[in-house]
C-alpha positions as CSV (number, residue, x, y, z in Angstrom):
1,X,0.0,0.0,0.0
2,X,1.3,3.8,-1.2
3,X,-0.4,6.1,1.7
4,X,-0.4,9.5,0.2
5,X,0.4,12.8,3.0
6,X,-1.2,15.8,1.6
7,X,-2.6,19.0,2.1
8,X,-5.9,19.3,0.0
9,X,-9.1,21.6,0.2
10,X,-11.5,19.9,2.5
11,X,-15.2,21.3,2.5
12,X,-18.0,21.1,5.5
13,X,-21.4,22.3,4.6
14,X,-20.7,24.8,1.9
15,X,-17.3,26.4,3.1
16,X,-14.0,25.1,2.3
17,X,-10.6,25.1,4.4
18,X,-7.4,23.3,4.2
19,X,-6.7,19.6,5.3
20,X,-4.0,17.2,5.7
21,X,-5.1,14.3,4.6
22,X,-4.5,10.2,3.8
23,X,-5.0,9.6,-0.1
24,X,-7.4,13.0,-0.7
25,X,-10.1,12.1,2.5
26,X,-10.6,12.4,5.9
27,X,-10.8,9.7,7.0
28,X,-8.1,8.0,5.0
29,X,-9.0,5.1,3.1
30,X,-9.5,1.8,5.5
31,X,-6.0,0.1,5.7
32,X,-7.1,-4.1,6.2
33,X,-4.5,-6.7,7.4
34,X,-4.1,-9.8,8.4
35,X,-3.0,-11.3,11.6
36,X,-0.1,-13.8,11.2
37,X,1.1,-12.1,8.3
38,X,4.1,-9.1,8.0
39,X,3.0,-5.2,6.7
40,X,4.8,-3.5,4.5
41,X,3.4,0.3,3.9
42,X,5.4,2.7,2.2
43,X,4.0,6.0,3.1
44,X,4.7,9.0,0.9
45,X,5.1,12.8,2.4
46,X,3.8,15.8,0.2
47,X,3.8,17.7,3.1
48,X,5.6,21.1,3.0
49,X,6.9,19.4,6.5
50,X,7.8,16.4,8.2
51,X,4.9,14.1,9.1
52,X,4.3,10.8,10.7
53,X,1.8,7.3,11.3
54,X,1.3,6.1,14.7
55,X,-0.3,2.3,14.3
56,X,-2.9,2.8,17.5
57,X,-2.7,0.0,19.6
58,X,-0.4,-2.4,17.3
59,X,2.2,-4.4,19.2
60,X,5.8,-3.6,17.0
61,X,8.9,-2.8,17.1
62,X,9.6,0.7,18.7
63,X,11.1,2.2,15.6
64,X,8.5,1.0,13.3
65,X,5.5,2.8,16.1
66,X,5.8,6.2,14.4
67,X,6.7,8.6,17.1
68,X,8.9,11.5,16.0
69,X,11.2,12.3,18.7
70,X,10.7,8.9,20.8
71,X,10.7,6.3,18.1
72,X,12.2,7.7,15.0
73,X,13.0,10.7,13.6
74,X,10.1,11.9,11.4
75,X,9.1,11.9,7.5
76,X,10.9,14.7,6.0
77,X,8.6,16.6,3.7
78,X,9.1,15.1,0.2
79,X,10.1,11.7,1.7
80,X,9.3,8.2,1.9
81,X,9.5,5.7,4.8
82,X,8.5,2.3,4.7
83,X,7.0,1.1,7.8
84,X,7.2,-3.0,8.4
85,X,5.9,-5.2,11.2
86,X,4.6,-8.8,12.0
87,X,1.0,-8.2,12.8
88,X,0.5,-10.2,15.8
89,X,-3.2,-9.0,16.8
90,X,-6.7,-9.1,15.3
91,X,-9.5,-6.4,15.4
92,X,-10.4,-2.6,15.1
93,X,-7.2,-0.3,15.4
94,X,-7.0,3.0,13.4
95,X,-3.3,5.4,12.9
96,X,-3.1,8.7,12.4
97,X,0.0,11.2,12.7
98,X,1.5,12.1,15.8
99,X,3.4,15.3,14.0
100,X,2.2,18.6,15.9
101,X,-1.4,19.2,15.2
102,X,-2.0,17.3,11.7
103,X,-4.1,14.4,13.6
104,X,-6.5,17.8,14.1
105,X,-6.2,18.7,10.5
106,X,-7.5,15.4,9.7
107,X,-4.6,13.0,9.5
108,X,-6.0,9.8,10.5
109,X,-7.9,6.5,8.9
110,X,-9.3,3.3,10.3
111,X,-7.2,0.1,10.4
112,X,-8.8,-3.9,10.3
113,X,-6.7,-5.9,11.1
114,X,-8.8,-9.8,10.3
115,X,-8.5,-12.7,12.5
116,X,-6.1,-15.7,11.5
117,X,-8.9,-17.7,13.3
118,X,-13.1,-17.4,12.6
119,X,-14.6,-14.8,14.4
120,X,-15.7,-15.5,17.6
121,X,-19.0,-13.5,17.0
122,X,-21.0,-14.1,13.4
123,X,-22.2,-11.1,11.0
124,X,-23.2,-10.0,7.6
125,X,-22.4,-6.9,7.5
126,X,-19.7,-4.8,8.6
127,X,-19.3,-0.9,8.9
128,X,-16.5,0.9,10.3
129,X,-18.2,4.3,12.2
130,X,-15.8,6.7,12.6
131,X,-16.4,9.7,15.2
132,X,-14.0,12.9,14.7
133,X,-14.1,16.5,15.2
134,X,-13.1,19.3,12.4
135,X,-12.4,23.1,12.5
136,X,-11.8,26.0,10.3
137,X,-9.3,27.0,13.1
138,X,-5.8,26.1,13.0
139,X,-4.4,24.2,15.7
140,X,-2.4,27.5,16.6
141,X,-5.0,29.6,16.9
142,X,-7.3,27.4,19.1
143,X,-4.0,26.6,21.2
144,X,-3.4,30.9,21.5
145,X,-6.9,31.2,22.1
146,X,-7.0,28.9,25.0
147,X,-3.8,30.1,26.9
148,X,-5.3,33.5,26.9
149,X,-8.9,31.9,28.2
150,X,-9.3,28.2,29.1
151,X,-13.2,28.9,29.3
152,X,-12.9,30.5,25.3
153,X,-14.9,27.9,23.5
154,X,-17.6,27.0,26.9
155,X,-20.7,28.9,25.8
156,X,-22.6,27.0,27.9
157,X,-21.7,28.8,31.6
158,X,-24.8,29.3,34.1
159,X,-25.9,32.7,33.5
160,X,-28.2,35.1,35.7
161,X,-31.0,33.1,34.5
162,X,-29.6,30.0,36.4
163,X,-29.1,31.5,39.2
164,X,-32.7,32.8,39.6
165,X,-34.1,29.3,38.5
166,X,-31.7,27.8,41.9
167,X,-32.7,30.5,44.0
168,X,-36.8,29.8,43.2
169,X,-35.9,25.6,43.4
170,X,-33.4,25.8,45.8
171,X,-33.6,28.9,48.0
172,X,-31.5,32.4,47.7
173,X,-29.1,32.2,50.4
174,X,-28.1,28.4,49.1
175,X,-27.6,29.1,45.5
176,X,-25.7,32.0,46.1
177,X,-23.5,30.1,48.5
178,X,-23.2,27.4,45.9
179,X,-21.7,30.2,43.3
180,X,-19.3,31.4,45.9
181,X,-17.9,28.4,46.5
182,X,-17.7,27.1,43.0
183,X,-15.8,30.6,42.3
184,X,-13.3,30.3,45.3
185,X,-12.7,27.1,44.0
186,X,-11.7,28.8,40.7
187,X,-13.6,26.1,38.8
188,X,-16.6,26.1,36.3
189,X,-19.2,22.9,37.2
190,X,-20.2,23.5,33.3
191,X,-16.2,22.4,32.3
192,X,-16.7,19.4,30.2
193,X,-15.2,20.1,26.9
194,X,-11.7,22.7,26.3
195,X,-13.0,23.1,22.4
196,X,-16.8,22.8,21.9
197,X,-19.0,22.9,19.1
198,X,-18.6,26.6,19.4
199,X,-15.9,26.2,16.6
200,X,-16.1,22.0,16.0
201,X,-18.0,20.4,13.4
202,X,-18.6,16.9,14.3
203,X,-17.8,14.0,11.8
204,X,-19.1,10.9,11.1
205,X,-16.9,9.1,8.6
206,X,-15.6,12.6,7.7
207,X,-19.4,13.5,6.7
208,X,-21.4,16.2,8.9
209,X,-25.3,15.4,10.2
210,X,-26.8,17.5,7.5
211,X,-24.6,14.8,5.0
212,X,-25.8,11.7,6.4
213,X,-23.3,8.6,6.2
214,X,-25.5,5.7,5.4
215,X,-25.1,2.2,6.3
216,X,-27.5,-0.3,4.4
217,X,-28.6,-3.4,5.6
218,X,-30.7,-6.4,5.0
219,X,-33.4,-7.1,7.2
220,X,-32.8,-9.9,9.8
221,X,-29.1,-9.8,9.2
222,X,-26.3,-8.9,12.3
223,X,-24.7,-5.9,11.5
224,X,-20.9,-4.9,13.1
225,X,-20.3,-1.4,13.5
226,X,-16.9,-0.4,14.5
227,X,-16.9,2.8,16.5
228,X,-13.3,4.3,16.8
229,X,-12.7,7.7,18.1
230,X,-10.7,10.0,16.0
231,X,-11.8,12.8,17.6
232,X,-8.8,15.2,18.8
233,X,-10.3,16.7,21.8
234,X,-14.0,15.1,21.8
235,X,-15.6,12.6,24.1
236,X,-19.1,11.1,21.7
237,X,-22.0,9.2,24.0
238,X,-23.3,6.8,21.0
239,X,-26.7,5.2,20.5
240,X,-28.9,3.9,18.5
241,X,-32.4,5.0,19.2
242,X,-34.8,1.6,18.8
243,X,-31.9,-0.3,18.7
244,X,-29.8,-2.2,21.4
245,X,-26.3,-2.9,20.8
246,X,-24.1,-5.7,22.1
247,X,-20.7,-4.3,22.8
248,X,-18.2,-7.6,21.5
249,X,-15.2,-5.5,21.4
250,X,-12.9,-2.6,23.4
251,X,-9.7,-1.7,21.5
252,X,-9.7,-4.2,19.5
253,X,-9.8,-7.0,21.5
254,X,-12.7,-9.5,22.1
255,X,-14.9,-9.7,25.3
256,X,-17.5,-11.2,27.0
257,X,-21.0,-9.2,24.9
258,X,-22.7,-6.9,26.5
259,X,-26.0,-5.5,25.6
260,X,-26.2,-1.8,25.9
261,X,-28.5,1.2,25.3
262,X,-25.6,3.7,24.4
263,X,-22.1,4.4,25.5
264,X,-19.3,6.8,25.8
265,X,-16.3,6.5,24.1
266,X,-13.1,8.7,24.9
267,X,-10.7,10.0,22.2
268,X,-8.8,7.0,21.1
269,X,-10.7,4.3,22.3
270,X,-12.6,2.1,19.9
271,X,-15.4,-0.5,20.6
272,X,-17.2,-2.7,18.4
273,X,-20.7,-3.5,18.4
274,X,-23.3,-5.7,16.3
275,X,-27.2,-4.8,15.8
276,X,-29.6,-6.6,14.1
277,X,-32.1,-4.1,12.8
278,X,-35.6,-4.6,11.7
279,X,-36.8,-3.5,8.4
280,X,-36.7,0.3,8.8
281,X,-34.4,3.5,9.6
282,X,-32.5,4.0,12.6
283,X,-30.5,7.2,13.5
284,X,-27.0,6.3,14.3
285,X,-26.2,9.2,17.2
286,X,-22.9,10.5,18.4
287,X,-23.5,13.6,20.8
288,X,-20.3,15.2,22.7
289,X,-19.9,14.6,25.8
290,X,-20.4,18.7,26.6
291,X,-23.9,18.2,24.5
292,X,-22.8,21.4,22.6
293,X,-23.1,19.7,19.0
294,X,-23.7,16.4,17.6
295,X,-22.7,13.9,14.7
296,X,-25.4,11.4,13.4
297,X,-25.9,9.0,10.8
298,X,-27.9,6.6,9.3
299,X,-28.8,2.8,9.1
300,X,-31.1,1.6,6.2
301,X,-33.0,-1.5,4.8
302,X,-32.5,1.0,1.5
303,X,-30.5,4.4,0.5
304,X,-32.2,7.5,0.9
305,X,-33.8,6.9,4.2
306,X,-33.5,8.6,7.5
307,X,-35.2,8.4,10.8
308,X,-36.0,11.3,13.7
309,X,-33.1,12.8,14.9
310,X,-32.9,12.6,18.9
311,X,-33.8,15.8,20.7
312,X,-30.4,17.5,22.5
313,X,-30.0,16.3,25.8
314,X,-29.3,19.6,28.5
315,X,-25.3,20.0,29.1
316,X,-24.5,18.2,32.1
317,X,-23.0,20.2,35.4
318,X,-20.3,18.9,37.4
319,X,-20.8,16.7,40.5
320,X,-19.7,16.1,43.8
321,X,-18.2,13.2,42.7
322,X,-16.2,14.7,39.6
323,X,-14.4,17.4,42.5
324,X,-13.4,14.3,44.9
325,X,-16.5,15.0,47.5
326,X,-18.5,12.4,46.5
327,X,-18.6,11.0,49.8
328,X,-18.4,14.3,52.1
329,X,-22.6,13.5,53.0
330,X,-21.1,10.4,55.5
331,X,-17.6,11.2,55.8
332,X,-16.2,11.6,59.3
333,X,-14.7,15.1,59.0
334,X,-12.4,14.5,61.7
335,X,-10.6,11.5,60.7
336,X,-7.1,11.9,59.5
337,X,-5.6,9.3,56.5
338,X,-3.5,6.1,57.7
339,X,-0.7,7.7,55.6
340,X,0.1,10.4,54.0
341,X,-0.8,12.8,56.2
342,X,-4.3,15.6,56.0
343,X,-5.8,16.4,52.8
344,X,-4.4,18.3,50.3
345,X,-4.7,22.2,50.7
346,X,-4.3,24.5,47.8
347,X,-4.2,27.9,46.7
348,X,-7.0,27.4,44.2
349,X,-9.4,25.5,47.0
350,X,-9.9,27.3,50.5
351,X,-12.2,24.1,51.6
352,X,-10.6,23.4,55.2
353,X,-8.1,19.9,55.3
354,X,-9.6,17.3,57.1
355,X,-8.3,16.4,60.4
356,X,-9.5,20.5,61.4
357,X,-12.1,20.9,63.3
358,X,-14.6,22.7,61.0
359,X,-17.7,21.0,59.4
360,X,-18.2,20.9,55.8
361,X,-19.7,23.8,54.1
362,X,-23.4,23.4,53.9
363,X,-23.5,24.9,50.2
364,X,-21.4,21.8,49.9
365,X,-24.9,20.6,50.0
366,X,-26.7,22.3,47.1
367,X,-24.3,21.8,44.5
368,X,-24.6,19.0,42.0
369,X,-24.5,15.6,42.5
370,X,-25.4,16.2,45.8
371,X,-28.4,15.3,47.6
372,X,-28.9,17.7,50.2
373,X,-31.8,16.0,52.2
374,X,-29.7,12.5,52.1
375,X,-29.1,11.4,55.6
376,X,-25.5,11.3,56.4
377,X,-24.2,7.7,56.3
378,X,-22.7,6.1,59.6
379,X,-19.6,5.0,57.7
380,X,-16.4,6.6,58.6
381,X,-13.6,8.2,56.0
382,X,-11.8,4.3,54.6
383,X,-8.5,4.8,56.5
384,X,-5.2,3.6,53.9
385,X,-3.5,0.8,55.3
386,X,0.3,1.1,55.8
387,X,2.2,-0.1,53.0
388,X,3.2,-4.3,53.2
389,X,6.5,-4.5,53.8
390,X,8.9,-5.8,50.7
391,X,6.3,-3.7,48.8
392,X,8.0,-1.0,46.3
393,X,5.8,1.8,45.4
394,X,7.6,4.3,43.1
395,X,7.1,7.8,41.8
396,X,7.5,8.7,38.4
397,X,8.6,11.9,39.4
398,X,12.7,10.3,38.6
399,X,14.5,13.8,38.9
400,X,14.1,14.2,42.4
401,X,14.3,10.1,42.8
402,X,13.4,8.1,45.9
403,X,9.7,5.8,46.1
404,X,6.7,7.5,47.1
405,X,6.0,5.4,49.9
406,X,9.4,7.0,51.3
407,X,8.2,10.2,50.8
408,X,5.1,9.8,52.4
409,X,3.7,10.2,48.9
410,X,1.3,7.2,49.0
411,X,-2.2,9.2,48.8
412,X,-4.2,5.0,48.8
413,X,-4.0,1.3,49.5
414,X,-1.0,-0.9,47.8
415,X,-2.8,-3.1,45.1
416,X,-5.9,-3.0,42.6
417,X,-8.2,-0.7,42.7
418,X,-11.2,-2.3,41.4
419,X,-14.8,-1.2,40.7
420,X,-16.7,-1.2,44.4
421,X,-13.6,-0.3,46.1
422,X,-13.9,2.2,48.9
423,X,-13.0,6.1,48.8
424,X,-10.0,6.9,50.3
425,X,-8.5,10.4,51.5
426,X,-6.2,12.1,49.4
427,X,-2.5,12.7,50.6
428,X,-0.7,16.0,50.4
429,X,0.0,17.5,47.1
430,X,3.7,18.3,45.8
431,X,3.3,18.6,42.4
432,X,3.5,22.6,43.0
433,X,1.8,25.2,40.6
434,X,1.4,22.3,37.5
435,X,-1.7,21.1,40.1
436,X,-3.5,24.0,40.6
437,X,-6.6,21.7,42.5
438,X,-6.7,18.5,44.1
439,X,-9.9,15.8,45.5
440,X,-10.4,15.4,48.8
441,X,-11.1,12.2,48.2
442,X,-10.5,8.9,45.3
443,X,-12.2,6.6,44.3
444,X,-12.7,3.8,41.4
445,X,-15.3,4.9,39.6
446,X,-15.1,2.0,36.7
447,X,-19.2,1.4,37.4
448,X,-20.2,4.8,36.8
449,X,-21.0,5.7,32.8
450,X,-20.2,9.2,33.7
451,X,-21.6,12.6,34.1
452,X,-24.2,13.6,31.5
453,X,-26.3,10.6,32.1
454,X,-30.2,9.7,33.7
455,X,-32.1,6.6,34.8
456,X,-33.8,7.5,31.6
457,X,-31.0,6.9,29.2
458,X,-31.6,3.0,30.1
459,X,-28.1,0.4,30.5
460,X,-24.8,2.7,29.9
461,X,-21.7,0.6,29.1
462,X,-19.4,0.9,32.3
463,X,-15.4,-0.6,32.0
464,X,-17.1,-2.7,34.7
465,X,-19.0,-4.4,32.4
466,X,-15.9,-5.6,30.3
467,X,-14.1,-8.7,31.2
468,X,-11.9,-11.0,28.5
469,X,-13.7,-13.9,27.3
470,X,-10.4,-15.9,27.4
471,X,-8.1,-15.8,30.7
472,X,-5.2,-13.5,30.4
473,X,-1.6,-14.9,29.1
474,X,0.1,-13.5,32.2
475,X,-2.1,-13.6,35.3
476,X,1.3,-12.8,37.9
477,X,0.2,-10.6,40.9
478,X,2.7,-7.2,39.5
479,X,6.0,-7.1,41.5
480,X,5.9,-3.5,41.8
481,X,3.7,-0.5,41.5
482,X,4.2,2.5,39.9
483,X,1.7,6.0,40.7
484,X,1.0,8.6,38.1
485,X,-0.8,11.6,38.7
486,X,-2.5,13.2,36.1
487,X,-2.4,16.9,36.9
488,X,-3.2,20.0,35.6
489,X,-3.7,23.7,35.8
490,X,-6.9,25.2,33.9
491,X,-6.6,28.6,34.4
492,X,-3.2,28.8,32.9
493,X,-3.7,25.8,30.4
494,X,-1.1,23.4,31.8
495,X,-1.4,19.8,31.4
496,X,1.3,17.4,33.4
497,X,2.1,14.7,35.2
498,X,2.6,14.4,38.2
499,X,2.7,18.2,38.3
500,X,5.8,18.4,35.4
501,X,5.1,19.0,31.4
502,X,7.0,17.0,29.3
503,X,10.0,19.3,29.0
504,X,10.5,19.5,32.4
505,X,11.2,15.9,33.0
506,X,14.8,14.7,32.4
507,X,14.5,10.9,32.4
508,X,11.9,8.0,31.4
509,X,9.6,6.0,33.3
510,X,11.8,2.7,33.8
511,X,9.8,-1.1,32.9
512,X,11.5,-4.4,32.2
513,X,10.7,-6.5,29.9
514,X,8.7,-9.4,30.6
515,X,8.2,-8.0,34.8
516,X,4.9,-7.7,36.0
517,X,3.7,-4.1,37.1
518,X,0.6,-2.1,38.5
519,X,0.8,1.5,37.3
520,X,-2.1,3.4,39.5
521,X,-3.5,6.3,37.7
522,X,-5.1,9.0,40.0
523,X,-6.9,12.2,38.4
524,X,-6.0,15.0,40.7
525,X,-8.7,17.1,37.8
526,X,-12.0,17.5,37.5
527,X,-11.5,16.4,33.5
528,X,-12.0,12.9,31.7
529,X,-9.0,11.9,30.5
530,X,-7.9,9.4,28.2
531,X,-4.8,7.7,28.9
532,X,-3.0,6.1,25.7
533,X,0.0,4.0,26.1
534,X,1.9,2.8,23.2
535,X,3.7,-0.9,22.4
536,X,1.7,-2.8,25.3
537,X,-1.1,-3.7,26.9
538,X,-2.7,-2.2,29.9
539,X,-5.1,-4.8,31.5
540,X,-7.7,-3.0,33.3
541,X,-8.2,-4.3,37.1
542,X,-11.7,-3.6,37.4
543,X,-12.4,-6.8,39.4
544,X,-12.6,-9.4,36.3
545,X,-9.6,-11.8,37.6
546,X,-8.3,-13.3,35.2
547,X,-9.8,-12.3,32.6
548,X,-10.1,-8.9,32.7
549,X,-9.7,-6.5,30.1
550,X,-6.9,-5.7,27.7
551,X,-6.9,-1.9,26.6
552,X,-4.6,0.5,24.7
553,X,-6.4,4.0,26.0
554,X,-8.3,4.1,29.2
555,X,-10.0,7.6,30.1
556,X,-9.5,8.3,34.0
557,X,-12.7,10.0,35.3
558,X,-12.7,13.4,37.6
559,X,-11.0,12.4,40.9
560,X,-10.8,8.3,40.2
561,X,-8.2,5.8,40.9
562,X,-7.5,3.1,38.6
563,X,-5.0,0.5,38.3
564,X,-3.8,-1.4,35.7
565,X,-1.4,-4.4,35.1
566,X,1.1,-4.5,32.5
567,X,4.1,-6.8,31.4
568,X,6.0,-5.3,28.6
569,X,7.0,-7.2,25.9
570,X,9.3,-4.9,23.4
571,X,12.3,-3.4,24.8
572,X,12.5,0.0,23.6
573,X,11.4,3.6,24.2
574,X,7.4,4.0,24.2
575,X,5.3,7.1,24.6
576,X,2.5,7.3,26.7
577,X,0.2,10.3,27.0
578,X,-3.2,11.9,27.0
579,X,-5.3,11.6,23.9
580,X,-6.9,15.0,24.0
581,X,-4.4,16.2,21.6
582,X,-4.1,19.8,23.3
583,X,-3.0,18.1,26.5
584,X,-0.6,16.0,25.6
585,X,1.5,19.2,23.3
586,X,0.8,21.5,26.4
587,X,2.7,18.8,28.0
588,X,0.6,15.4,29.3
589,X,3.5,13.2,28.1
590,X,6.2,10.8,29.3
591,X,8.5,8.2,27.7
592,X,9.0,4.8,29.2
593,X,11.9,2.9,28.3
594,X,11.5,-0.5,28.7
595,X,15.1,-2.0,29.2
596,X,16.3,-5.8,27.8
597,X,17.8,-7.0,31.6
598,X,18.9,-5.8,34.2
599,X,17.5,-4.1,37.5
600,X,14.7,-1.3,37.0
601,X,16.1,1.6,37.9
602,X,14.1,3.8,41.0
């Protein structure tokens, strides 16, 4: 195959702009392989600059993963490279470059990669749906605008006319204490989305709603829809009014079905799905996650149909949950953590640390998520036990060295972190002015479908709900755990970790091949954000044993710990970062540098 890099005109309902594109199209043409058998795709650059293709979620070699800077050096404008690799996996993957900001310019295509063996679920027809977000402002300009205003593109903030609609529901005195606190807090409960459809127009298989993709179908057969999100900065919840879904896939990999009403699906994630429609129309929907615009398409017993578009569901507001107080209605407000000392403190939260002897703030109360007339629960804050001794819990923070639990930088309990597992306090903060907030408290949060959603909406797919339909090749409890914070600072648009950008960290995150780790990811922000690690699989612990599931991006909710096993299995230099494109330049990034032998360095 000859992929073609080049910039081309690209039109969206009447006006034209400039795209960088795969073979003329955004998407790119669909790349199919095989499993068991080697790819060889010479890739041409007619770029006025040097590009690249990053293979999402394919197991390779580390030069062949398309990196510039980590991997390899780049695809010099007028250039060609030839990318080769055994392909050693089956199912829905997609690529796209990973070159500044030409994944937003439209960069990207799907990739199928076919089973060597039958597939474990029958169908007849087979769609690939992909979800992406398009503007006619350059990556530049949207960056500039941001750092001046991280709120730029949110033209959904409460107004006066909320606050009078509180004060009649709720009472004067308790909305307005509500506001104050939100604004001490220097936060905006309406924060979903850092580019909205203010400026975005939503794709579906690079088509708008007014174009409407069309899938056609015969009556009574199964159809597969592959859902992969290309967005650059936009969560989609996808469904199918009339129609249930059976989830049979997450990045590509097989698990148990699960019959669903809708889902959400993070930036980079992918999940694959079969239907079996009767004979008429059904609106394929794809909302984001903010609810400020919406992508939709259609599937038809015959071309030219369409059914009812779905009414706009009202933006969500931030919760309790999503700022780490989820629990504050029963929590003992005296109890002090096990370890790790009070509650973070910070200049952007006044709340009070726990261990003091003030009560929670009653407008704590009225805000959302929280049910003000709930009667306080008798259980007490979960105290974290002290860590097992033999047990090495290290920071990624490397240039200052040492392991967390040392430092008294251990803010839970040593091990997974499974759906159902209990809140626990969080420990100081010392990631310095890259945080600029932290939660009082963590907690898994793999059973919620996330904020935005309503009894009504019927079964939301959860990660709880995914577990491997085959055990796991390497089912060794991890011996060691790494922490990762994902930190960052709204106001002045920094993203980290662990409170440092990219260029501010001097030395990789250290993995052996073939060890078994536990990496805990803990979202100090009241953002979603999808976590993408390249050249392995992290299995997600969400209480599935030994078969739970293998993923390539996992999105981290608002104030949620996760943990994840892994056991590299290509020596080499990898990148791992946040798939909201603007994060990861501003500086959500790391290397890890998984080393042939020898002891892991701390």
């Amino acid at each position: 195959m000859w992929p073609e890099i080049a910039s081309v005109p690209f039109s969206v309902n009447g006006r034209t702009g400039r795209a960088n594109t795969v073979n003329g199209s955004i998407p790119g043409p669909v790349l199919r392989l095989r499993e068991g058998k080697d790819a060889v795709i010479h890739v041409r650059n007619q770029l006025s600059e040097s590009t690249s293709i990053h293979w999402h979620g394919i197991l390779l070699p580390p030069a062949m993963d398309g990196v510039p800077g980590v991997s390899f050096a780049g695809i010099p404008a007028g250039a060609e490279f030839t990318y080769r690799f055994p392909v050693r996996q089956s199912g829905t993957y997609w690529a796209h470059s990973h070159s500044g900001g030409q994944e937003l310019l439209g960069l990207y295509f799907p990739l199928i990669i076919d089973p060597a063996e039958p597939e474990a679920v029958p169908y007849q027809q087979d769609y690939v749906v992909m979800l992406s977000d398009w503007s006619f402002l350059s990556p530049g300009t949207i960056m500039a605008k941001l750092k001046k205003d991280a709120g730029y593109f949110n033209h959904q903030k409460r107004t006066a006319v909320d606050l009078l609609h509180d004060a009649t529901h709720g009472g004067a005195s308790s909305a307005i204490r509500e506001r104050m606190t939100w604004a001490k807090m220097r936060m905006d409960p309406t924060d979903f989305a850092d580019v909205t459809g203010f400026t975005y127009h939503y794709l579906m298989n690079g088509l708008p709603p007014e174009s409407n993709w069309t899938g056609l179908f015969t009556p009574g057969d199964r159809v597969r829809l592959r859902f992969i999100a290309a967005g650059a900065m936009t969560y989609f919840d996808v469904r199918i009014p009339g129609l249930r879904m059976t989830v049979i896939q997450a990045d590509g990999q097989n698990v148990q079905p699960v019959e669903v009403d809708q889902f959400r699906i993070a930036p980079g994630e992918t999940y694959d799905v079969t239907v079996q429609p009767a004979n008429r129309a059904y609106t394929v929907f794809a909302e984001a996650l903010d609810r400020s615009g919406y992508t939709r398409g259609t599937l038809a017993p015959h071309s030219g149909m369409s059914a009812a578009i779905p009414p706009r569901r009202p933006r969500p507001l931030r919760s309790m949950a999503d700022m780490g107080m989820g629990g504050m209605g029963g929590m003992d407000m005296t109890a002090k953590p096990a370890t790790g000392g009070d509650v973070a403190t910070n200049a952007a939260s006044p709340a009070s640390p726990v261990g003091s002897s003030e009560k929670a703030d009653p407008a704590m109360a009225a805000m959302p998520g929280m049910d003000a007339q709930a009667p306080a629960s008798p259980s007490k804050a979960v105290a974290m036990p002290p860590v097992p001794e033999g047990t090495k819990i290290q920071s990624t923070d490397l240039d200052t060295g040492g392991l967390a639990a040392e430092r008294g930088d251990t803010h839970g309990p040593i091990g997974a972190y499974p759906s159902g597992s209990p809140s626990v306090l969080h420990g100081p903060d010392k990631h310095g002015a890259g945080n600029s907030s932290v939660p009082k408290t963590l907690s898994s949060r793999l059973n919620e479908p996330g904020s935005g959603f309503g009894k009504e909406d019927g079964k939301v797919l959860t990660y709880a709900d995914l577990s491997s339909p085959r055990t796991q090749p390497d089912t060794r409890e991890p011996g060691r755990t790494i922490e990762l914070h994902i930190t960052g600072n709204m106001d002045r648009y920094m993203w980290s970790f662990d409170g440092k950008k990219y260029s501010e960290v001097t030395k990789p995150i250290a993995f052996q091949r073939g060890e078994r780790l536990r990496m805990i990811l803990v979202n100090d922000t009241m953002m979603e954000h999808p976590i993408h690690l390249h050249g392995m699989w992290m299995e997600l612990e969400n209480g599935a044993g030994a078969n739970q599931p293998r993923k390539h991006t996992i999105s981290v909710k608002p104030a949620e710990r996760l943990s994840v096993a892994i056991t590299p299995g290509e020596s080499g230099r990898w990148a791992m970062h946040c798939h909201l494109l603007l994060h990861m330049e501003m500086g959500m990034f790391r290397v890890v540098e998984v080393a042939d032998t020898g002891a892991v360095s701390s």
